[in-house]
Structure formats: C-alpha cells, structure tokens
CHARMM internal coordinates of N, CA and C (Angstrom, degrees):
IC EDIT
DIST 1 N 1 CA 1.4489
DIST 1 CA 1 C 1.5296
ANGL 1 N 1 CA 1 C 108.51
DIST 1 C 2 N 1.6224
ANGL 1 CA 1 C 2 N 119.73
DIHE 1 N 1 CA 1 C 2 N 136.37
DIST 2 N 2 CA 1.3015
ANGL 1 C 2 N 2 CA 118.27
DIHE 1 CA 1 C 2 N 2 CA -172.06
DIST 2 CA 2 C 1.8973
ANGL 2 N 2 CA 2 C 97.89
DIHE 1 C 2 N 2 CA 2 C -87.08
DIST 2 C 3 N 1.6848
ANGL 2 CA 2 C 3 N 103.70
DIHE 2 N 2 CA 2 C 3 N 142.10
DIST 3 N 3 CA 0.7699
ANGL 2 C 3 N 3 CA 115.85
DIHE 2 CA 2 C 3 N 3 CA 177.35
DIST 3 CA 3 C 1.9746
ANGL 3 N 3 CA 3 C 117.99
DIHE 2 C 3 N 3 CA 3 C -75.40
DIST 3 C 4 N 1.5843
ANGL 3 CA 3 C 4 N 85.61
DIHE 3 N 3 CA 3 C 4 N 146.63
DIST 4 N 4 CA 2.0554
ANGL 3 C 4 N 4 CA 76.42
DIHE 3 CA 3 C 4 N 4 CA -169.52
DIST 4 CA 4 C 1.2571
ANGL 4 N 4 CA 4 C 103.09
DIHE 3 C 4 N 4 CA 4 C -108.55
DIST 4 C 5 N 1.0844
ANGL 4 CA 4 C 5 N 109.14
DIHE 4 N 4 CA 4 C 5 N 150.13
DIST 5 N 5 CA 1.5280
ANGL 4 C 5 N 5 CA 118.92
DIHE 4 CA 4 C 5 N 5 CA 167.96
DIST 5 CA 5 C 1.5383
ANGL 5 N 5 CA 5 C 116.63
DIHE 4 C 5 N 5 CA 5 C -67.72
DIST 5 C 6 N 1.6437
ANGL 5 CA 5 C 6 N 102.51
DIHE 5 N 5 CA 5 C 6 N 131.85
DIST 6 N 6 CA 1.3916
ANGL 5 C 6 N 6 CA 109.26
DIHE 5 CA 5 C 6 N 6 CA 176.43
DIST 6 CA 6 C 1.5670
ANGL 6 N 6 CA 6 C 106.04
DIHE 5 C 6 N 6 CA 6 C -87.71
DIST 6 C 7 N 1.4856
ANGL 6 CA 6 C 7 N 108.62
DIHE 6 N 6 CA 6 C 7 N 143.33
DIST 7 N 7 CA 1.7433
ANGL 6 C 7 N 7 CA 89.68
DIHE 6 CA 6 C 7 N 7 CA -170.97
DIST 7 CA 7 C 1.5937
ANGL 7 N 7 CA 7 C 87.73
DIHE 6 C 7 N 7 CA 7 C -119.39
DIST 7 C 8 N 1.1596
ANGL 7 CA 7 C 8 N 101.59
DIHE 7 N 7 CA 7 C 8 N 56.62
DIST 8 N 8 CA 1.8069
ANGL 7 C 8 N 8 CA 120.33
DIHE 7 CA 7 C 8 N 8 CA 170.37
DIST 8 CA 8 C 1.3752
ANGL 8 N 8 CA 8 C 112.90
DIHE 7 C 8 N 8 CA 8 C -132.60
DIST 8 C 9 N 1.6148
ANGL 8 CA 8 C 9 N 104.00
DIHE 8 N 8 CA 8 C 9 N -2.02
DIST 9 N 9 CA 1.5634
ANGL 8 C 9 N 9 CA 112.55
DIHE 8 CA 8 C 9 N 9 CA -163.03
DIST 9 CA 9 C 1.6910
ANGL 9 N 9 CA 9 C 114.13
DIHE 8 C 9 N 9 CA 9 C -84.49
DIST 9 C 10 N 1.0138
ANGL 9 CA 9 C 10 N 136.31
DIHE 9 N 9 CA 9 C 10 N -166.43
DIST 10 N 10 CA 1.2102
ANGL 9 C 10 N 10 CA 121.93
DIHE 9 CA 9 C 10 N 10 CA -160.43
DIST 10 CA 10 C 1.3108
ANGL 10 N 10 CA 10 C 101.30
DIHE 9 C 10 N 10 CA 10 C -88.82
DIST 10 C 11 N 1.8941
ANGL 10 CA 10 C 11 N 111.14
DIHE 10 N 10 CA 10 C 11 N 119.91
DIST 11 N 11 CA 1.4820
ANGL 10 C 11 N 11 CA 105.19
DIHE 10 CA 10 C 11 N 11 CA 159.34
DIST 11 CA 11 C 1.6090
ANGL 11 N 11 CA 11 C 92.49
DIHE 10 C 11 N 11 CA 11 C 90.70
DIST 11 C 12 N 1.4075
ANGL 11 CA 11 C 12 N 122.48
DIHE 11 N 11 CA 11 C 12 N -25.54
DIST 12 N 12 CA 1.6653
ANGL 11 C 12 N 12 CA 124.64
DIHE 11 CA 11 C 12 N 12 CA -174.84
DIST 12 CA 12 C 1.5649
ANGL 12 N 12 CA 12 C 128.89
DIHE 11 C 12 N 12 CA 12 C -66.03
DIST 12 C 13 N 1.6721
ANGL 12 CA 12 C 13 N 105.20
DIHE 12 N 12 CA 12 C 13 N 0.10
DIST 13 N 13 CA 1.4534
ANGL 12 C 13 N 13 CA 117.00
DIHE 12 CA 12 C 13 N 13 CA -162.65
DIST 13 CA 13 C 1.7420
ANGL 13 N 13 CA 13 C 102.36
DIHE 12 C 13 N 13 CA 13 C -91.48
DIST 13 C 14 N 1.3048
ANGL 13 CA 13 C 14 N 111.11
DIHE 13 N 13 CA 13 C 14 N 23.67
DIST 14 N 14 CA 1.4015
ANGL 13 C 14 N 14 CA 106.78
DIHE 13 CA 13 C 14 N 14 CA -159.08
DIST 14 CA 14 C 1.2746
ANGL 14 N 14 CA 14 C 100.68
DIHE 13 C 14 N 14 CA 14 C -109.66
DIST 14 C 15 N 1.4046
ANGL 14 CA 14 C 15 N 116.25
DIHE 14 N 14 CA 14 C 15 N 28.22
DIST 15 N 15 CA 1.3593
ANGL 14 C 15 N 15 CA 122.59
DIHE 14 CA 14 C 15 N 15 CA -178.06
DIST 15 CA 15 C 1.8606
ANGL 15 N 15 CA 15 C 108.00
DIHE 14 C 15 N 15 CA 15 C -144.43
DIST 15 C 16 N 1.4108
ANGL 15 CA 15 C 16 N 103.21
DIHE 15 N 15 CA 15 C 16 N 18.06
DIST 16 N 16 CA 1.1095
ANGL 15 C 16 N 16 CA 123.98
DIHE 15 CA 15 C 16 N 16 CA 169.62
DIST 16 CA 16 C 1.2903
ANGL 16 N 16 CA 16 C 137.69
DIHE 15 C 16 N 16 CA 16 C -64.44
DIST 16 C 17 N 1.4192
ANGL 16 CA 16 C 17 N 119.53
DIHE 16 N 16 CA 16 C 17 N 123.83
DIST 17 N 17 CA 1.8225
ANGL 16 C 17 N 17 CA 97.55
DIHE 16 CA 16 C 17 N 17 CA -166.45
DIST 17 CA 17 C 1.9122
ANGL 17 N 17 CA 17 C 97.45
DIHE 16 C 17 N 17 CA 17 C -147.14
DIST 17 C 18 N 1.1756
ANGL 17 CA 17 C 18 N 125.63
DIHE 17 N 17 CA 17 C 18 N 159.88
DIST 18 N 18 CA 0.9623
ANGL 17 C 18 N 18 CA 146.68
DIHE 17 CA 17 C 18 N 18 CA -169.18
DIST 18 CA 18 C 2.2427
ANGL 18 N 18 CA 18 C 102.19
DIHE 17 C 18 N 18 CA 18 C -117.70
DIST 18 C 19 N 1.4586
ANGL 18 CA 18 C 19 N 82.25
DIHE 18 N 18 CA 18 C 19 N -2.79
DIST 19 N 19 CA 1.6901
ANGL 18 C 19 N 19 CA 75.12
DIHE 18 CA 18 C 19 N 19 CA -172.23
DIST 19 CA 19 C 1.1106
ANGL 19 N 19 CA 19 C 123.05
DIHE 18 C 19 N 19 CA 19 C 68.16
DIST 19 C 20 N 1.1290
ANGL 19 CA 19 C 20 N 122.89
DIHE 19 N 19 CA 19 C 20 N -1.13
DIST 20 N 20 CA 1.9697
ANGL 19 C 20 N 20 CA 122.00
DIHE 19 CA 19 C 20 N 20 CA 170.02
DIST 20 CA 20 C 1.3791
ANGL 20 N 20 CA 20 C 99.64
DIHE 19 C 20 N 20 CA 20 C -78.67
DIST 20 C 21 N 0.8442
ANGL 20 CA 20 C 21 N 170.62
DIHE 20 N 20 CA 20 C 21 N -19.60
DIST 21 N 21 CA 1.7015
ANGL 20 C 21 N 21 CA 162.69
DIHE 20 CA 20 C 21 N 21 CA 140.53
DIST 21 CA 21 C 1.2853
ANGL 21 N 21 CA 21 C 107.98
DIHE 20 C 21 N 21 CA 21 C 6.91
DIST 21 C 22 N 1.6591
ANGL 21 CA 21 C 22 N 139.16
DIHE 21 N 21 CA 21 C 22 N -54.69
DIST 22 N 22 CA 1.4003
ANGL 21 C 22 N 22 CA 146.04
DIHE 21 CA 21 C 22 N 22 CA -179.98
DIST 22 CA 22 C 1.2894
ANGL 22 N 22 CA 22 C 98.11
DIHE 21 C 22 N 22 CA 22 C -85.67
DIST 22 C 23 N 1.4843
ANGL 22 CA 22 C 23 N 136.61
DIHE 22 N 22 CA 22 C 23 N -11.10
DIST 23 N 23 CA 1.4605
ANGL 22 C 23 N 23 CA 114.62
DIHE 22 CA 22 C 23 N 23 CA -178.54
DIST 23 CA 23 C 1.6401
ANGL 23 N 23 CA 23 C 108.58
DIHE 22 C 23 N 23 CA 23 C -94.73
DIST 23 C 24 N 1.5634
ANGL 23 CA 23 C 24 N 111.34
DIHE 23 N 23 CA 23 C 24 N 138.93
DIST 24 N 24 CA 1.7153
ANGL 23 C 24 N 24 CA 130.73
DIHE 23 CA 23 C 24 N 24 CA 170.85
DIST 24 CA 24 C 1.4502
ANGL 24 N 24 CA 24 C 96.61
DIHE 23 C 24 N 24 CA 24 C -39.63
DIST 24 C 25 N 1.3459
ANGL 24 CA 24 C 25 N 109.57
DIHE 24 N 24 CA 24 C 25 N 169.07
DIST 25 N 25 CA 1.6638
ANGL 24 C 25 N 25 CA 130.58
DIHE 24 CA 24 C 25 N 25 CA -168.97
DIST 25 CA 25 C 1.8467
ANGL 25 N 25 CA 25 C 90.14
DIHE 24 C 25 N 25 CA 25 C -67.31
DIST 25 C 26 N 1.3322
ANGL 25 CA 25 C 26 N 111.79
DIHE 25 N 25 CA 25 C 26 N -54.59
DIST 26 N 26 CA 1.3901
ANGL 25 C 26 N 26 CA 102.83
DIHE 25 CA 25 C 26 N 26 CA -167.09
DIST 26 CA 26 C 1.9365
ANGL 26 N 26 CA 26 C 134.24
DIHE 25 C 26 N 26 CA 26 C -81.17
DIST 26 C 27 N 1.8351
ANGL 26 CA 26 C 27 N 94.28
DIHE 26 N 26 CA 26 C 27 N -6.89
DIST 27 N 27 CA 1.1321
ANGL 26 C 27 N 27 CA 122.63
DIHE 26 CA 26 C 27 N 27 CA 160.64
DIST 27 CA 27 C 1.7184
ANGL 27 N 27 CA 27 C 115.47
DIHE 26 C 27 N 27 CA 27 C -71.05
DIST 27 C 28 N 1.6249
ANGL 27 CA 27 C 28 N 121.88
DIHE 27 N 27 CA 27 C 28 N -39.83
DIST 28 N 28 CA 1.1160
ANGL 27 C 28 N 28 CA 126.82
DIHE 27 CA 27 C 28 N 28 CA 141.77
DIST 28 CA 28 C 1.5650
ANGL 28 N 28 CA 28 C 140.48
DIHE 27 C 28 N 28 CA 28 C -37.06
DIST 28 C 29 N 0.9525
ANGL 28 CA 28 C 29 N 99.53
DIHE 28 N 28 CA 28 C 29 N -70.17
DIST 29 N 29 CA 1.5430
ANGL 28 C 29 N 29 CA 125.43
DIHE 28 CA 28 C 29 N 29 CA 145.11
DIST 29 CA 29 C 2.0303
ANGL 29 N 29 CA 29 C 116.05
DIHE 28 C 29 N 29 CA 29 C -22.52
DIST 29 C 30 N 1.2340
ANGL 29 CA 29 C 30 N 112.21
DIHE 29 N 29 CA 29 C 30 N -74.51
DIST 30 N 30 CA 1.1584
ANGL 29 C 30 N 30 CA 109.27
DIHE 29 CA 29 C 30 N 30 CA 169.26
DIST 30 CA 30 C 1.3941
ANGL 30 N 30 CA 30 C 123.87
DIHE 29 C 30 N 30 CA 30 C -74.32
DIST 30 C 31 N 1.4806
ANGL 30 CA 30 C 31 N 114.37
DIHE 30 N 30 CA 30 C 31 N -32.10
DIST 31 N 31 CA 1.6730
ANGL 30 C 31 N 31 CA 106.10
DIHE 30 CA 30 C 31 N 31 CA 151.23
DIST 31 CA 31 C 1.7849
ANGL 31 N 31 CA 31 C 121.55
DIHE 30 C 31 N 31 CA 31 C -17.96
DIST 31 C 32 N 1.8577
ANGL 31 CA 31 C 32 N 79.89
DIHE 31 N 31 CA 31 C 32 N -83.97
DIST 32 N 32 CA 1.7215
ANGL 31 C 32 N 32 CA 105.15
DIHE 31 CA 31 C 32 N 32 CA -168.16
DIST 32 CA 32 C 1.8272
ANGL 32 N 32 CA 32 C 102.15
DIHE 31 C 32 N 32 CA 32 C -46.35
DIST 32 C 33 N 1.2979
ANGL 32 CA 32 C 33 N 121.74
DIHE 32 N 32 CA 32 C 33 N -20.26
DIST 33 N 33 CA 1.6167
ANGL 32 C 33 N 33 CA 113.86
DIHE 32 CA 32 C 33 N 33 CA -166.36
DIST 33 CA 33 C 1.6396
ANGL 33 N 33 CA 33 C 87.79
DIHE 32 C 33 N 33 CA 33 C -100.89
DIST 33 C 34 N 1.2410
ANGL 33 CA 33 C 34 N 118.41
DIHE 33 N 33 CA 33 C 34 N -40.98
DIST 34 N 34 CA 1.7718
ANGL 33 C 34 N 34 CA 103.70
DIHE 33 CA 33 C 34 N 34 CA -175.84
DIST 34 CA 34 C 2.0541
ANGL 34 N 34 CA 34 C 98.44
DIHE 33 C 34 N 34 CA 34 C -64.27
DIST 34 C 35 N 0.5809
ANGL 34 CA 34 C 35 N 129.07
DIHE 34 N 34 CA 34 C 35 N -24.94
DIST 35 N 35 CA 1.3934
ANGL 34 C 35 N 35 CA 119.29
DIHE 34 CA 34 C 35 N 35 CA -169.22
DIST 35 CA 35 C 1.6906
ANGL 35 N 35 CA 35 C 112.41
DIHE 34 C 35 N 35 CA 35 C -91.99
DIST 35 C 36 N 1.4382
ANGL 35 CA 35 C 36 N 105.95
DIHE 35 N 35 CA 35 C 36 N -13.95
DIST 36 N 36 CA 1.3462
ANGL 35 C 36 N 36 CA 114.84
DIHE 35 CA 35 C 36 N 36 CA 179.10
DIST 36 CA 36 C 1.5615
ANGL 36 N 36 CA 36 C 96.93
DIHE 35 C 36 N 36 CA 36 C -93.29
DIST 36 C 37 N 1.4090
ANGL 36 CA 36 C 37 N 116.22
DIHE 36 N 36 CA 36 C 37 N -39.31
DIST 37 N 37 CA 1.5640
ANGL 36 C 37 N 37 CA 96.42
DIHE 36 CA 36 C 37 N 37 CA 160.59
DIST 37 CA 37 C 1.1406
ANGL 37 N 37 CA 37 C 133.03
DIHE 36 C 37 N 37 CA 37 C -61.92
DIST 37 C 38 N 1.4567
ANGL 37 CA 37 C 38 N 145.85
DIHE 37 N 37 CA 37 C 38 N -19.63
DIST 38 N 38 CA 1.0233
ANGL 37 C 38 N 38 CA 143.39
DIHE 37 CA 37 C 38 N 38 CA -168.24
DIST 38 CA 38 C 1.5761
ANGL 38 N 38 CA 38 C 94.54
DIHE 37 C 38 N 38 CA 38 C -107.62
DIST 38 C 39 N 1.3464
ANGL 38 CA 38 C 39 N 127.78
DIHE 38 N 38 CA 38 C 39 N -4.97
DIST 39 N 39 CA 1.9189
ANGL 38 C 39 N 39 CA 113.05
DIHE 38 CA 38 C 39 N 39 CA 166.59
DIST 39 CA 39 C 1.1468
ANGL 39 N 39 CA 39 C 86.93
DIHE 38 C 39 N 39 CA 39 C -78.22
DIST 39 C 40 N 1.3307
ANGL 39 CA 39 C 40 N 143.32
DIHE 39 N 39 CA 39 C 40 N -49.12
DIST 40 N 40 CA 1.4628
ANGL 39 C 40 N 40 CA 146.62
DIHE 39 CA 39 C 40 N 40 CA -136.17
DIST 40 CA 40 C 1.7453
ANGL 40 N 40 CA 40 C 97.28
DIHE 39 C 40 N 40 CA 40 C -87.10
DIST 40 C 41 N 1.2827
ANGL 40 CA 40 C 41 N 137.98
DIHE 40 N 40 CA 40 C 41 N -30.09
DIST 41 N 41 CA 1.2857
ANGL 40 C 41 N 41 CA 140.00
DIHE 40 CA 40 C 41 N 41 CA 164.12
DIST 41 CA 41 C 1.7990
ANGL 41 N 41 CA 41 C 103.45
DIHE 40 C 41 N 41 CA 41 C -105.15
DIST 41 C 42 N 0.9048
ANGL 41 CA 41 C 42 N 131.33
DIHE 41 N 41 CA 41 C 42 N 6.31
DIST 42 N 42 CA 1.5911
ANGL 41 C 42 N 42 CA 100.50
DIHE 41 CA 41 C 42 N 42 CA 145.91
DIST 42 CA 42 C 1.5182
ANGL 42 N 42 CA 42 C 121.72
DIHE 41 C 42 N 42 CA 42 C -112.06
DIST 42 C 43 N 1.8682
ANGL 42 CA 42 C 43 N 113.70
DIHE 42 N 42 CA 42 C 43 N 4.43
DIST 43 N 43 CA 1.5668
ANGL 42 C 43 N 43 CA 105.78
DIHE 42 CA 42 C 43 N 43 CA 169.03
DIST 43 CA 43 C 1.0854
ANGL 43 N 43 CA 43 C 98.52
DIHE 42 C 43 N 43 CA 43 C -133.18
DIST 43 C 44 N 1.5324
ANGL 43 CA 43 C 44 N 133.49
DIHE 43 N 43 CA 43 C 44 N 42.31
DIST 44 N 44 CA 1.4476
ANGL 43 C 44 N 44 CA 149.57
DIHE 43 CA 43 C 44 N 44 CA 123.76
DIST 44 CA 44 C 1.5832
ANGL 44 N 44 CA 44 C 102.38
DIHE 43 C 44 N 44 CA 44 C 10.80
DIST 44 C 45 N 1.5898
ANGL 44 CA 44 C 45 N 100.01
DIHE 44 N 44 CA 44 C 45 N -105.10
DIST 45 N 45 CA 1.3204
ANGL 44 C 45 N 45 CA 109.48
DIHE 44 CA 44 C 45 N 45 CA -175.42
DIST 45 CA 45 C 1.5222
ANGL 45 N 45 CA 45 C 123.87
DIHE 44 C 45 N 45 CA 45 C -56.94
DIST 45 C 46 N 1.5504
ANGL 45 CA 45 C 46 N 126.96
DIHE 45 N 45 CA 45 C 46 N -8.53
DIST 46 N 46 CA 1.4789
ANGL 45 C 46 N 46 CA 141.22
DIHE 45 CA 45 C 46 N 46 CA 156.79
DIST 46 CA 46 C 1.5710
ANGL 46 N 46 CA 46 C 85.40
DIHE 45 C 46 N 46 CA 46 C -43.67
DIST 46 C 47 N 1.1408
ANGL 46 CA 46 C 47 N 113.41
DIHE 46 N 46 CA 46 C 47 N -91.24
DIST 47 N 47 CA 1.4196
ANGL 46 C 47 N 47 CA 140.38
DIHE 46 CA 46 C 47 N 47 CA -135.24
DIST 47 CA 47 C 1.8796
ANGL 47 N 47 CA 47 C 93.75
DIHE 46 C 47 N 47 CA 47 C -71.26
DIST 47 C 48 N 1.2264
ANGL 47 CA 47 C 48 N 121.78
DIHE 47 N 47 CA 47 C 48 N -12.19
DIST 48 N 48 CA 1.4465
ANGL 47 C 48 N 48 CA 115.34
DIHE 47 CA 47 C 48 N 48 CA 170.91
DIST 48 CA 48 C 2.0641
ANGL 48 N 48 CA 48 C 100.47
DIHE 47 C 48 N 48 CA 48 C -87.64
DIST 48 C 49 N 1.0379
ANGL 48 CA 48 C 49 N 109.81
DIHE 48 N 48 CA 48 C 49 N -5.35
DIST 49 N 49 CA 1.7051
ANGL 48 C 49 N 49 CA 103.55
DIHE 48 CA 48 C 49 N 49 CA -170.38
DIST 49 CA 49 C 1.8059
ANGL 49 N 49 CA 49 C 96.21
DIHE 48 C 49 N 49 CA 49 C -80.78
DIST 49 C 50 N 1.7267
ANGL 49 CA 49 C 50 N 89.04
DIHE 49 N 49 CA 49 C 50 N 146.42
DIST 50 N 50 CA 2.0410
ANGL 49 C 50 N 50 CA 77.65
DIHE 49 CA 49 C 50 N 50 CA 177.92
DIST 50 CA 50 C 1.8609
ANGL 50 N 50 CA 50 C 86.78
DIHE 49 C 50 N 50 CA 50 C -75.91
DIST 50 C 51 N 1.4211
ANGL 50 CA 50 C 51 N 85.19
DIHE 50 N 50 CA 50 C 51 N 177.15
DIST 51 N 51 CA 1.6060
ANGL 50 C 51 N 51 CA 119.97
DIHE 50 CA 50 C 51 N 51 CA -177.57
DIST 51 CA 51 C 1.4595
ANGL 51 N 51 CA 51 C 109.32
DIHE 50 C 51 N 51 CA 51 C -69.80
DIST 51 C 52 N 1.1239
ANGL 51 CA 51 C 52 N 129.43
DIHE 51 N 51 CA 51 C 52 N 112.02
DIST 52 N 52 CA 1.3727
ANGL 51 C 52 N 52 CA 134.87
DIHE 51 CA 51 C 52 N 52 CA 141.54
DIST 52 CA 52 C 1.7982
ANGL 52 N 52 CA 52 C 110.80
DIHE 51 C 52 N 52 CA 52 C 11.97
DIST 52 C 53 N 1.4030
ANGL 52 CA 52 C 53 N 120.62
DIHE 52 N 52 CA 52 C 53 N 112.13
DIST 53 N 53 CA 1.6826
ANGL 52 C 53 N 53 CA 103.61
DIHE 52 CA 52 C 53 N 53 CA -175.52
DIST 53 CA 53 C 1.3309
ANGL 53 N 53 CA 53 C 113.92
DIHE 52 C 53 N 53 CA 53 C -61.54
DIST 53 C 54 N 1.8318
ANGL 53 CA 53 C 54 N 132.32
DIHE 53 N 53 CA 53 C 54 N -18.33
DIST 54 N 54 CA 1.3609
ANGL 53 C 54 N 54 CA 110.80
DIHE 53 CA 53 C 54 N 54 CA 168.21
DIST 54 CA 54 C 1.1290
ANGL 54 N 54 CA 54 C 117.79
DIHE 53 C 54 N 54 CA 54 C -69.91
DIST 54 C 55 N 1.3022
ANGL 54 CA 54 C 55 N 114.27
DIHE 54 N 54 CA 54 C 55 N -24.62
DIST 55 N 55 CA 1.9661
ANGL 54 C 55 N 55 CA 103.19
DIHE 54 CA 54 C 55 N 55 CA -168.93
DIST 55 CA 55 C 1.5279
ANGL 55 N 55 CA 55 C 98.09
DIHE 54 C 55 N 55 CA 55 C -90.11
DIST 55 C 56 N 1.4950
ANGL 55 CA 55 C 56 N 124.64
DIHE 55 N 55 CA 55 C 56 N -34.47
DIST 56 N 56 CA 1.9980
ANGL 55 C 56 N 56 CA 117.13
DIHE 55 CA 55 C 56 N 56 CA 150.05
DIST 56 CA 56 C 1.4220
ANGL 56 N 56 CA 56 C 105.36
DIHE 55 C 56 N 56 CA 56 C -8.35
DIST 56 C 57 N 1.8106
ANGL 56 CA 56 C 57 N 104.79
DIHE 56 N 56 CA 56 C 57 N -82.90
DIST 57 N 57 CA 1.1243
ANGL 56 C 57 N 57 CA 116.63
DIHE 56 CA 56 C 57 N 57 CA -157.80
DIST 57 CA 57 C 1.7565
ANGL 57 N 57 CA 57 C 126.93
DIHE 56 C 57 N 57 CA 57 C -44.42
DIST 57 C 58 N 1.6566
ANGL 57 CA 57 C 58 N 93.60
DIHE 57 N 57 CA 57 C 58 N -45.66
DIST 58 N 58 CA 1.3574
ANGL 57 C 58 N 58 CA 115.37
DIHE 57 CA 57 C 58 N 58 CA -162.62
DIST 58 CA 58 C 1.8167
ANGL 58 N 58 CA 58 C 106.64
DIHE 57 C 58 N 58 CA 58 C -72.06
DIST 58 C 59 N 1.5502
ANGL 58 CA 58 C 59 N 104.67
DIHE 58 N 58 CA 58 C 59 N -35.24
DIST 59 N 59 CA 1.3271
ANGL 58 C 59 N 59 CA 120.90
DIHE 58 CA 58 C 59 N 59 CA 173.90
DIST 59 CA 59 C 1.9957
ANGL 59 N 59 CA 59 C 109.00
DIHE 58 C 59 N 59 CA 59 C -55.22
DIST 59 C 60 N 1.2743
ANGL 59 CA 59 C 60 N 102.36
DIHE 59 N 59 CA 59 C 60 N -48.96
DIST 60 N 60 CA 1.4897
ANGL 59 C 60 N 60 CA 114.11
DIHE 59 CA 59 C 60 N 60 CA 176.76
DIST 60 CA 60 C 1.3753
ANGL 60 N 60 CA 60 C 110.65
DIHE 59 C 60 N 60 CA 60 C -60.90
DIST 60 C 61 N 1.3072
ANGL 60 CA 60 C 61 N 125.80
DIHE 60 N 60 CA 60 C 61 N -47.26
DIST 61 N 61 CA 1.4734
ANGL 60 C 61 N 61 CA 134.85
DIHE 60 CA 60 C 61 N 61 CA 173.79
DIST 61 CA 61 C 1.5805
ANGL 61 N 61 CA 61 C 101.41
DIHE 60 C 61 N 61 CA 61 C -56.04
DIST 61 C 62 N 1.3447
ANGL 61 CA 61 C 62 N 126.83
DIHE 61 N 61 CA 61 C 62 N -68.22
DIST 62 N 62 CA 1.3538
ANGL 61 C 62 N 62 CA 117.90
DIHE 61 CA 61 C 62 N 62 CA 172.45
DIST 62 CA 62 C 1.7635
ANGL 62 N 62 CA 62 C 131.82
DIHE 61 C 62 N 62 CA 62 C -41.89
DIST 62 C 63 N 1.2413
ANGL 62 CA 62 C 63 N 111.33
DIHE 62 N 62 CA 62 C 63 N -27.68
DIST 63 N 63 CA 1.5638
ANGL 62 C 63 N 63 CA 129.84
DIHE 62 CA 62 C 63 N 63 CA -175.18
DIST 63 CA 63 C 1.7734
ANGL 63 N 63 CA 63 C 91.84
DIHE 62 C 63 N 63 CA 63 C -90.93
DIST 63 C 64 N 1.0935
ANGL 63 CA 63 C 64 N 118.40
DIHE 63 N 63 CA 63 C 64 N -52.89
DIST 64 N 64 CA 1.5727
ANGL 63 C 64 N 64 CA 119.17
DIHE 63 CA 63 C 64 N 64 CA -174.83
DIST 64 CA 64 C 2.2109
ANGL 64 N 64 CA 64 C 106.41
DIHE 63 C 64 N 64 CA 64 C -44.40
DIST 64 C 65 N 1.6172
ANGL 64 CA 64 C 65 N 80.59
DIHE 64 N 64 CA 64 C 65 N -57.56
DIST 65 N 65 CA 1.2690
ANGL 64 C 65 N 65 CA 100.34
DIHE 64 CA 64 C 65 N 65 CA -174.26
DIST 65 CA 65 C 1.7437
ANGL 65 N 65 CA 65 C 126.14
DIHE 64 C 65 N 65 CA 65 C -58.59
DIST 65 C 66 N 1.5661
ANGL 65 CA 65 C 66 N 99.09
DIHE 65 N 65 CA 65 C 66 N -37.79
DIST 66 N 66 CA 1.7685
ANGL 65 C 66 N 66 CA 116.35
DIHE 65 CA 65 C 66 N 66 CA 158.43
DIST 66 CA 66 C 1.6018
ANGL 66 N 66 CA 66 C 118.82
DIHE 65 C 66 N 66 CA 66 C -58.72
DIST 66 C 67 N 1.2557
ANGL 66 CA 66 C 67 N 104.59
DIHE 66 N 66 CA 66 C 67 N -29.05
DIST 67 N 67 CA 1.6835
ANGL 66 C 67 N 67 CA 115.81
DIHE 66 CA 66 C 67 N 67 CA -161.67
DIST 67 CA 67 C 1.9826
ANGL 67 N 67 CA 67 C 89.52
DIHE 66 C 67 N 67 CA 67 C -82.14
DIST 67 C 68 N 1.4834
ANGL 67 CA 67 C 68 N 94.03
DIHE 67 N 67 CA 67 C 68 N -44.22
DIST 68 N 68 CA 2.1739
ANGL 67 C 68 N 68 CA 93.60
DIHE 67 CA 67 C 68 N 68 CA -169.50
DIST 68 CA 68 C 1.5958
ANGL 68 N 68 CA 68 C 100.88
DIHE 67 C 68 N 68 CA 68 C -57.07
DIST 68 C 69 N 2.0502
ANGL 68 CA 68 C 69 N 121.35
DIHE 68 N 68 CA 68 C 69 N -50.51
DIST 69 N 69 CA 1.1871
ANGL 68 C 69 N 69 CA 119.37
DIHE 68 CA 68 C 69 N 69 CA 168.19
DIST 69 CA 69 C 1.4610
ANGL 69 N 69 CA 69 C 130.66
DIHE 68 C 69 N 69 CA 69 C -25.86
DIST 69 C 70 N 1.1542
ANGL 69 CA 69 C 70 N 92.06
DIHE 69 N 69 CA 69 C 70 N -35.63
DIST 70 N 70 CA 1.6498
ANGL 69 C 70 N 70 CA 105.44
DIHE 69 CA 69 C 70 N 70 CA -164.37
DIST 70 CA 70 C 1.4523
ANGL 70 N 70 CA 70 C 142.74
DIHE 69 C 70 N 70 CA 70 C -107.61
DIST 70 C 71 N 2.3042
ANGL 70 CA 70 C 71 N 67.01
DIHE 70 N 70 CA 70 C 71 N -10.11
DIST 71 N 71 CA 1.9148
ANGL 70 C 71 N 71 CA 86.75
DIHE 70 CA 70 C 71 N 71 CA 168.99
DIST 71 CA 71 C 1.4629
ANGL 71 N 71 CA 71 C 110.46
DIHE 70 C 71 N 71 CA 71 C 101.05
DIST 71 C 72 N 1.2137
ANGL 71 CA 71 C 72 N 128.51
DIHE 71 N 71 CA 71 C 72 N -51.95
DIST 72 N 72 CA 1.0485
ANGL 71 C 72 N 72 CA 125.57
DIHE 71 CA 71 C 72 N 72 CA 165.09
DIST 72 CA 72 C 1.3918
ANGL 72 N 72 CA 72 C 144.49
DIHE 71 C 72 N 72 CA 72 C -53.34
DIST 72 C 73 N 1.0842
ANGL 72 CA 72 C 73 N 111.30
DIHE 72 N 72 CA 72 C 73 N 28.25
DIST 73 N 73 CA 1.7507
ANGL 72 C 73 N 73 CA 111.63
DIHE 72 CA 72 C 73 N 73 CA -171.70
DIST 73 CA 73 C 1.7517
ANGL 73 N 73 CA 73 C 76.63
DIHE 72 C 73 N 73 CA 73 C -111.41
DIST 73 C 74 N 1.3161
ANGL 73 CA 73 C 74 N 95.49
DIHE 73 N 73 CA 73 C 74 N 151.27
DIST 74 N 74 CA 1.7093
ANGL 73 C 74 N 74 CA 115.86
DIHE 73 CA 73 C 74 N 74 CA -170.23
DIST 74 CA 74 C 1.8126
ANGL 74 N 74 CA 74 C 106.53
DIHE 73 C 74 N 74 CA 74 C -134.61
END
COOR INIT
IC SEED 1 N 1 CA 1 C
IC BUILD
C-alpha cells in the first residue's frame, strides 16, 4: 500500500486550501466573516472566562508600557 502524505506533516500544510481560490473578492469576504461567526459562537463561553493571571499580568505590562510611549503614565 502506497504511503500518503500527511498534510499535517512537517512544513506539509503548504498545500492547504479552504477552496476559496474560485470565489470573487466579496465571495471571500463573506466566507472569512461566516467562519468568524461560527469561532465566535463555538468559543463563546471560552472568550467570556477572565484571562489566566499570567497573561492579566503580561497584558498590564504591555498597556503600562504603551501609556510611558505616549506620555501618559502619571
């Protein structure tokens, strides 16, 4: 039996397609937004949990750090 290529294999995803290739800019377009609706209703309740306190933290360090750029940290 010939062996198949996993196209999960290393570096192998580069032949990956979603099949939008034949669809117009705006057929694309409504693709990419129907599929962002359905991440957005199946990790719903993900995305209602607070954040992990390291990534809290690290998020605060980044906002601290935007605010000195900008002058505004007091």
């Amino acid at each position: 039996m010939p062996k198949r290529h996993h196209p999960y294999a290393a570096g192998g995803n580069a032949g990956w397609s979603i099949g939008s290739n034949g669809l117009t800019a705006a057929g694309q377009s409504e693709l990419l937004k129907d599929l962002g609706r359905q991440l957005q209703h199946n990790y719903q309740g993900i995305l209602k949990e607070p954040a992990p306190d390291r990534i809290r933290q690290l998020l605060e360090r980044l906002e601290r750090a935007h605010r000195r750029e900008r002058g505004e940290d007091h």
